[in-house]
C-alpha positions as CSV (number, residue, x, y, z in Angstrom):
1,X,0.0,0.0,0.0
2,X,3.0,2.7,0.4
3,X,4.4,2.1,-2.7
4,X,0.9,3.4,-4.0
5,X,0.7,6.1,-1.8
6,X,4.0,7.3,-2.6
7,X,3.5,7.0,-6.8
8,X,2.4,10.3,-8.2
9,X,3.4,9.5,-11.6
10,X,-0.4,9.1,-12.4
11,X,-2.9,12.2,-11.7
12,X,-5.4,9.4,-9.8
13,X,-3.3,9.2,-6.9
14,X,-4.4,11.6,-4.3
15,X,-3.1,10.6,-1.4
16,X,-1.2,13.1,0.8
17,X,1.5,10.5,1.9
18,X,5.2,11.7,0.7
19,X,8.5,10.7,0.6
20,X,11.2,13.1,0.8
21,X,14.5,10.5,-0.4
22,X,17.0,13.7,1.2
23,X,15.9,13.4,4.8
24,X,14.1,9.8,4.5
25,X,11.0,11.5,5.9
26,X,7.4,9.7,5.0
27,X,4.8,12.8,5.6
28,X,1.7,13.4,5.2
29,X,1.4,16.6,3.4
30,X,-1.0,19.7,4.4
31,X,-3.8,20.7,2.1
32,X,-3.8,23.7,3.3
33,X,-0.3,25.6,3.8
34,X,3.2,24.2,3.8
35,X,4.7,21.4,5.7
36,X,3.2,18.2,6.8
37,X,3.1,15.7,9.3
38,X,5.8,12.5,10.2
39,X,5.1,9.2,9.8
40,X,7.3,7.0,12.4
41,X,5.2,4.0,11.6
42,X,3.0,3.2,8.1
43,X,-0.6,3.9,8.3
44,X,-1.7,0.9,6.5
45,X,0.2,-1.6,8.3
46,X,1.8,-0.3,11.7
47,X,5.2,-1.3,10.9
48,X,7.9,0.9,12.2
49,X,9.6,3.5,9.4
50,X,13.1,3.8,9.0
51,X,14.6,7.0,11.4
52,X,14.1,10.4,9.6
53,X,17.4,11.8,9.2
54,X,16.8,15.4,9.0
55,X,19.2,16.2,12.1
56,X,21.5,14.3,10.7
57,X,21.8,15.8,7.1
58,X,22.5,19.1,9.0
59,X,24.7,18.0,11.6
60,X,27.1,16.4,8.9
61,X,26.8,19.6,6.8
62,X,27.9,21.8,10.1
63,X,30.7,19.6,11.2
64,X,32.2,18.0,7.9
65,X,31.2,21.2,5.6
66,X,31.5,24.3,7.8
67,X,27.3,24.7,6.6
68,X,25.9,26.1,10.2
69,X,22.5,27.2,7.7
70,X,22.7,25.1,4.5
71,X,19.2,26.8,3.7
72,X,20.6,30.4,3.2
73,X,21.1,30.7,-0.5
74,X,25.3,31.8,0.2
75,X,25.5,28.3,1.6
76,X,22.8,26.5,-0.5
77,X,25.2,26.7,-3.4
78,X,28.2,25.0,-1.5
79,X,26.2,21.7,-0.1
80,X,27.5,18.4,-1.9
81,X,25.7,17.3,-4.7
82,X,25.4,13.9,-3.2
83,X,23.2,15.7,-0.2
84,X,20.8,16.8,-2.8
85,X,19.6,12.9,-3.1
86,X,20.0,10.1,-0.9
87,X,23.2,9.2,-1.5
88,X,24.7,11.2,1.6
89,X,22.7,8.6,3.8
90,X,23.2,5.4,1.6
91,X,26.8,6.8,1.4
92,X,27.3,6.6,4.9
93,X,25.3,3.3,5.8
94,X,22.6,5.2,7.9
């Protein structure tokens, strides 16, 4: 049932379950607004989801890459290609 959830490639899928493959973050996203709400476990089936790994992508940038605010567009520019996708993480065994 996730990997349903998670195909947008067709315009029938409406469901508001994401994946973001930078942070490995399952979310539901907002109809209204911006952001959305984690998923620690899948709604379909109760099995535990892999750790997010948000504080992680920024704690590597800060310590390996002198990024304290990858976000900022002066520093967007200098974060690793390979932290655009989620290679950093699969890099690094996480």
């Amino acid at each position: 049932m996730m990997d349903f959830h998670l195909d947008k490639s067709g315009s029938e899928n409406l469901s508001p379950i994401m994946y973001d493959e930078i942070f490995r973050e399952y979310y539901a996203k907002l109809l209204l607004g911006i952001g959305g709400d984690d998923f620690l476990f899948c709604p379909d089936c109760g099995t535990k989801l892999p750790k997010p790994l948000r504080n992680e992508w920024f704690n590597i940038l800060e310590h390996e890459y002198g990024l304290d605010d990858p976000g900022w567009p002066e520093q967007r520019e200098k974060v690793p290609a390979e932290f655009l996708t989620d290679e950093w993480w699969k890099k690094r065994g996480l």
